[in-house]
N, C-alpha and C positions, 0 to 999 in steps of 0.2 A: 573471547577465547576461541582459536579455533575450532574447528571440528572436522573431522575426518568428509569428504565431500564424496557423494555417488553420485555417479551419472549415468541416466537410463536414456538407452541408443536403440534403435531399430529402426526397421521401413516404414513406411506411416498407414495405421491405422493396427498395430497387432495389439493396441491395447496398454502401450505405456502409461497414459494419462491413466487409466485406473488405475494402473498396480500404484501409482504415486499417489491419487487419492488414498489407497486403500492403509498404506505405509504408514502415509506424513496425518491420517484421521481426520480428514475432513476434506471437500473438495474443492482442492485450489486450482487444478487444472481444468480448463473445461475439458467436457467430453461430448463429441459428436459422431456419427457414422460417416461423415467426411474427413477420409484420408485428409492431413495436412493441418487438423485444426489447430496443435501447438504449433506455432512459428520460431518465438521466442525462448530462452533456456528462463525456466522457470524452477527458482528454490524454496525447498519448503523443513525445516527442522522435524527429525524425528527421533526415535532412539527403541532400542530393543536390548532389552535384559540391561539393563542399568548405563549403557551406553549409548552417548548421544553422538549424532552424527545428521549431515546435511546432505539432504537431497537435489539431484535438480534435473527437472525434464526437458525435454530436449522435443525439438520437431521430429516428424519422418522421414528418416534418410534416404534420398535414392541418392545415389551418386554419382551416375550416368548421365543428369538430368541438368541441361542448359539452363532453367528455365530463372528468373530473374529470383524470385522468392527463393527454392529451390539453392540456388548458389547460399545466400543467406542464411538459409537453412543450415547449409551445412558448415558455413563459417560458424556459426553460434555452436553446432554440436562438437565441433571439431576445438573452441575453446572448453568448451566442457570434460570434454573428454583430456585434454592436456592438462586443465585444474587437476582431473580427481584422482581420489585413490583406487574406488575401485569401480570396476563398467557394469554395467547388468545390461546385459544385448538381450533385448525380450525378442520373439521370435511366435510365430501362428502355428501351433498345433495344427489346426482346423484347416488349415490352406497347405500345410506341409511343407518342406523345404523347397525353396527356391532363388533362381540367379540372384535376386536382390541381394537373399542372406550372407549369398558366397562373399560378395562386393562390401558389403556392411563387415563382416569375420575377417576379412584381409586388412579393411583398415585397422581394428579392434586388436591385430595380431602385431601389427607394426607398432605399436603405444609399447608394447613389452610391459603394459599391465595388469593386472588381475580381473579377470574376466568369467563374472559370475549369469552363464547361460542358461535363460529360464524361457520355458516352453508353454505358453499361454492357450488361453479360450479350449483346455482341458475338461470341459465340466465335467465328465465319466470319469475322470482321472486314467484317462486311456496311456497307461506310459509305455507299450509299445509302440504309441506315435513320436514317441522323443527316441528315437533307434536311431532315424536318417541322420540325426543335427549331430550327432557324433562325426560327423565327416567335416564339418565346420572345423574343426581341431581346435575348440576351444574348451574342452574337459567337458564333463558329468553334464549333461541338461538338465536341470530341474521341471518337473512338471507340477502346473498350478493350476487353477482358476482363480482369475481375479475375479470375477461375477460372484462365485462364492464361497473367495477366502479360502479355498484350498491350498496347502503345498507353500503358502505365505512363511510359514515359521521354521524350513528348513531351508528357503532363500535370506531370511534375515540370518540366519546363523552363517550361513555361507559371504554373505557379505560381512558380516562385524568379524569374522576369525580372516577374511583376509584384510586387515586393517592393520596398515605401518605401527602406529601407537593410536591410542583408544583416551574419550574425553570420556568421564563418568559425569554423568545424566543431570546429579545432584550440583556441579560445579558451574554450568552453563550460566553465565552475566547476563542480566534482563538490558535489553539497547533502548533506548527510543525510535518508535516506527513516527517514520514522515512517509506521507502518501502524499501522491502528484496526480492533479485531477485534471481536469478541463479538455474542452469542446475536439474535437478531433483535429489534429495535423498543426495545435498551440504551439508543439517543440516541447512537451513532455518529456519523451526520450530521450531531447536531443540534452536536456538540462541533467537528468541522470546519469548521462554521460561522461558528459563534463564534470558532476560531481565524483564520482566514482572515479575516473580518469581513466575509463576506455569506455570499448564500444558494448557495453553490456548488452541491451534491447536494440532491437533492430530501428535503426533509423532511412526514414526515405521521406520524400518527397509527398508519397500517396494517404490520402489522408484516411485514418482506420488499420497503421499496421500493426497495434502493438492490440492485441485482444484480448489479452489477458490480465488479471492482476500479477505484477510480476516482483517477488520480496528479495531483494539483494544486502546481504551483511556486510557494512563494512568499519571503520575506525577511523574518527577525527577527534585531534588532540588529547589520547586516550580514551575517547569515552565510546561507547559503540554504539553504532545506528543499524538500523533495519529501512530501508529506501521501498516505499512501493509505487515501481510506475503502473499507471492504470489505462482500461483504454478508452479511448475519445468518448466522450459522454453525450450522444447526437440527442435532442430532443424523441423525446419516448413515443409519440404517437410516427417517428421516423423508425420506430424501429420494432420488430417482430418478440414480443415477450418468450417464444418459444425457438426462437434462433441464435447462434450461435453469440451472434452482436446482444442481442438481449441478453443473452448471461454474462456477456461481458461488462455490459453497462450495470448488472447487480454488483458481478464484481467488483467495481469499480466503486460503487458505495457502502459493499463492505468492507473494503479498504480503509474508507472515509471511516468508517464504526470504530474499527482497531486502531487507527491511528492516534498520536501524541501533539501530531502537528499534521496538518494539511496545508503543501505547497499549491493553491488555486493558479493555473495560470490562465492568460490572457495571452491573445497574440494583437501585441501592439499598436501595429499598422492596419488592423480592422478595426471599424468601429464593434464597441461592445455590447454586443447580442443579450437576445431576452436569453439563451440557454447559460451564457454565461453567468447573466444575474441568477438565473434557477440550481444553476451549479454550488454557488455564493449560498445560497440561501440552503441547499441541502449540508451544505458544512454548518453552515450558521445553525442549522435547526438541530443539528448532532452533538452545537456547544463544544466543538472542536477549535481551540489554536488556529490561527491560518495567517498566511501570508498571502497577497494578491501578488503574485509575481508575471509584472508587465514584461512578456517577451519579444523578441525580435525590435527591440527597441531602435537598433541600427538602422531600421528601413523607413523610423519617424522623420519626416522634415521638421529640423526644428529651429527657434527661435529662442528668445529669454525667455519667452512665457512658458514653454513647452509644458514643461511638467508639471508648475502651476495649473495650465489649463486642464490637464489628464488629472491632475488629483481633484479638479473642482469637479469632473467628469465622473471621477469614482465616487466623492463623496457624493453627486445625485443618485447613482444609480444606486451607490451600495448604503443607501439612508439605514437600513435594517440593522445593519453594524459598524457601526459609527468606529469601533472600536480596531478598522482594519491596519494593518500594516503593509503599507504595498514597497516592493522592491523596480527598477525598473533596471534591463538589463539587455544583456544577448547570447544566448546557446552559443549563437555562431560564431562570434566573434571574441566569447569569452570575458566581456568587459562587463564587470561588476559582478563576474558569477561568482566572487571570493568574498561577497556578502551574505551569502544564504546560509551559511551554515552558522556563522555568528549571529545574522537573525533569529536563525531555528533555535538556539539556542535561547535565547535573549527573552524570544514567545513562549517558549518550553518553562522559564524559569519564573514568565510571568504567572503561565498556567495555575502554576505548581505553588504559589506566593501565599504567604500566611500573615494574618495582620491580628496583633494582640488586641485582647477584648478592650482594653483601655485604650488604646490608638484608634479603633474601629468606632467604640462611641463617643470620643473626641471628635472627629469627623464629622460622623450621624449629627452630633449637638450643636457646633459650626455651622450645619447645611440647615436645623432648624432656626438657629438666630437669623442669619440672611436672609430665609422666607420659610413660616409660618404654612404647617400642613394645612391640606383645607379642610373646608367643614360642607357637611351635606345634612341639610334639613334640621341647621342648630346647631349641630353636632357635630366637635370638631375631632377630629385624629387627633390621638393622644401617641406620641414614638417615645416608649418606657427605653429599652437598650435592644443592643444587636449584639450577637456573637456570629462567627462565622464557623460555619458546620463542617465544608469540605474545602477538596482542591479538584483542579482538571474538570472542570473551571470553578474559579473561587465562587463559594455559595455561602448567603450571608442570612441570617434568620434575623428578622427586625419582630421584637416583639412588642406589640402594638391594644389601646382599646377597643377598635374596633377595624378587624381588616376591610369589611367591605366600603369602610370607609376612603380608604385608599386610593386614587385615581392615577391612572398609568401616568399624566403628566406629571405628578409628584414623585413619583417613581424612577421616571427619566433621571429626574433633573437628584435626587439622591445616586442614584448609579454616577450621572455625572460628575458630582462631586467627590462619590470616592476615587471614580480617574484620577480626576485633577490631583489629588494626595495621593496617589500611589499609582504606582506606572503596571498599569493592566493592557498595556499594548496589545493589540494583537488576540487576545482571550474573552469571549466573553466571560460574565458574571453573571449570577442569579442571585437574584432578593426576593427570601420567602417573608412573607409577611404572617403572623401567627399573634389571635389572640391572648391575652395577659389582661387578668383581673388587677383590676389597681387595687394598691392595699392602702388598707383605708388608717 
């Protein structure tokens, strides 16, 4: 379902990224004292007095400014601002009005749309300093603190009363979130793109542009998705826990937490790095869906064996999940990228798979005809039944005489077997093992 979109514009550094933490309750954008830190339009769901509606932040605009990021910048605000319904030009109390804001206010007046101007880092609540911004012509200033929560609940009012038509809060359709992970400068972006069918997230050449976790709403074949690009995930002892890249790389696996599905890619034409397997393996350990999606596949020299050989390459490294699904493709070129969504779906649905108590110990009793659980010290594993407990990802409770009888190779080789009966592509599984008194 739609929702009504805002888009929050200024200079960079007056404080956007909080008022959007503060809004959408929880912190999706980072925040730095370096002007410039959002790059990319970043959206986040929120809602005030029973109506829901979508946020998104935007970089800091200078618009004078040549400079290569900078242009980008202002292309991403400048789609933002063309989507929404209504602006919120945040502006620096503390630094008072200046040429930026004029520059920022002329474009803001050119849209001919609703333009809700808030007056930040107020902490006194000094609103004799919101006097100047009247000269802006852009009506009333609101004064706030985003540091603390001042003046917040008469800019929500001010935005939801200027909204075309209004979604109620209760109505809002839950989507599937796919988050997109991997090593820096994979073609993340560049696959979002192509999914999406524009330029959402900034794409370039340099590796490390996208910093943020970045959530985009959209619709395939009715059903609606939540896309999250994330940014390059560099080996951790490469990166500063307390810097900007460091909260990016959090971000980026609390992405992986929320997510439905995790798109992992790879870039092709490099050989596959220990980060990437560490990558693999932090989805793996989150019990997340995933697809290994092979990019830039275009730039492989290839032969009949090709892919043969890349899959006998995944299945060494990625031993840990036997259970992957790889795709092999290209951002650039666009060939094969009309497989991911029907994948996503296909992994989504294995996720999600429920097998009856009777088919489940059909199976179980199958895998012990074939080979016989073993025995430690006399004693042998007794497998009474299984029920399966959950989904996302399927979890199977085998009730047994004695668990600690159990040895991970018997283990395997049962997971294995309920594969082979039922198509768990792509998901892992859990088998809890729980003691059961035999009746006598």
């Amino acid at each position: 379902m739609k929702k009504p979109l805002v888009a929050i514009v200024g200079r960079p550094n007056t404080g956007k990224s909080t008022f959007f933490n503060k809004i959408c309750g929880k912190r999706i954008s980072i925040v730095d004292d370096l002007p410039g830190v959002t790059r990319d339009r970043i959206y986040a769901d929120a809602e005030w007095c029973g109506h829901a509606f979508t946020m998104v932040d935007t970089g800091g605009l200078d618009v004078k400014s040549d400079d290569t990021f900078q242009k980008s910048i202002k292309t991403q605000a400048q789609i933002a601002i063309d989507l929404a319904e209504v602006i919120v030009f945040i502006v620096d109390g503390m630094a008072g009005l200046v040429p930026a804001d004029y520059e920022v206010a002329e474009l803001l007046r050119k849209t001919k749309k609703p333009v809700v101007l808030v007056v930040n880092k107020l902490d006194k609540f000094e609103v004799e300093k919101t006097y100047d911004f009247y000269q802006l012509g852009l009506g009333e200033p609101f004064p706030i603190s985003c540091a603390q929560s001042k003046g917040l609940g008469e800019v929500l009012d001010a935005i939801v009363n200027s909204f075309s038509f209004k979604v109620e809060a209760d109505a809002v359709d839950e989507a599937i979130k796919i988050a997109v992970v991997g090593r820096p400068n994979a073609g993340k972006s560049s696959i979002v793109n192509r999914i999406l069918g524009e330029d959402r997230v900034l794409v370039s050449n340099v590796a490390g542009t996208t910093r943020d976790a970045i959530d985009t709403d959209f619709r395939y074949n009715g059903q609606k998705y939540t896309i999250i690009d994330t940014a390059g995930m560099r080996r951790q002892r490469s990166v500063l826990k307390e810097s900007v890249e460091g909260y990016s790389v959090i971000r980026a696996m609390e992405a992986i937490k929320r997510a439905d599905v995790v798109l992992i890619v790879f870039d092709a034409s490099e050989e596959i790095s220990e980060q990437d397997v560490r990558i693999a393996g932090y989805v793996h350990e989150e019990n997340k869906p995933s697809i290994v999606v092979m990019n830039k596949w275009d730039l492989v020299e290839k032969d009949g064996n090709t892919i043969n050989n890349y899959q006998k390459m995944l299945e060494d490294k990625l031993s840990f999940m036997s259970y992957f699904k790889p795709l092999y493709l290209s951002a650039l070129t666009g060939k094969r990228l009309e497989k991911i969504m029907p994948t996503v779906n296909e992994v989504h649905e294995n996720s999600t798979r429920r097998i009856t108590t009777g088919t489940l110990n059909e199976i179980i009793q199958k895998a012990i005809l074939s080979q016989e659980p073993p025995t430690k010290k006399g004693k042998k594993l007794k497998i009474m039944y299984a029920t399966q407990a959950e989904t996302n990802p399927p979890t199977f409770v085998i009730f047994v005489n004695d668990a600690t009888l159990m040895h991970f190779s018997y283990e395997r080789f049962l997971e294995n077997r309920l594969r082979d009966a039922v198509n768990f592509e792509g998901t892992p599984i859990k088998l809890i093992f729980k003691n059961r008194k035999e009746e006598k």
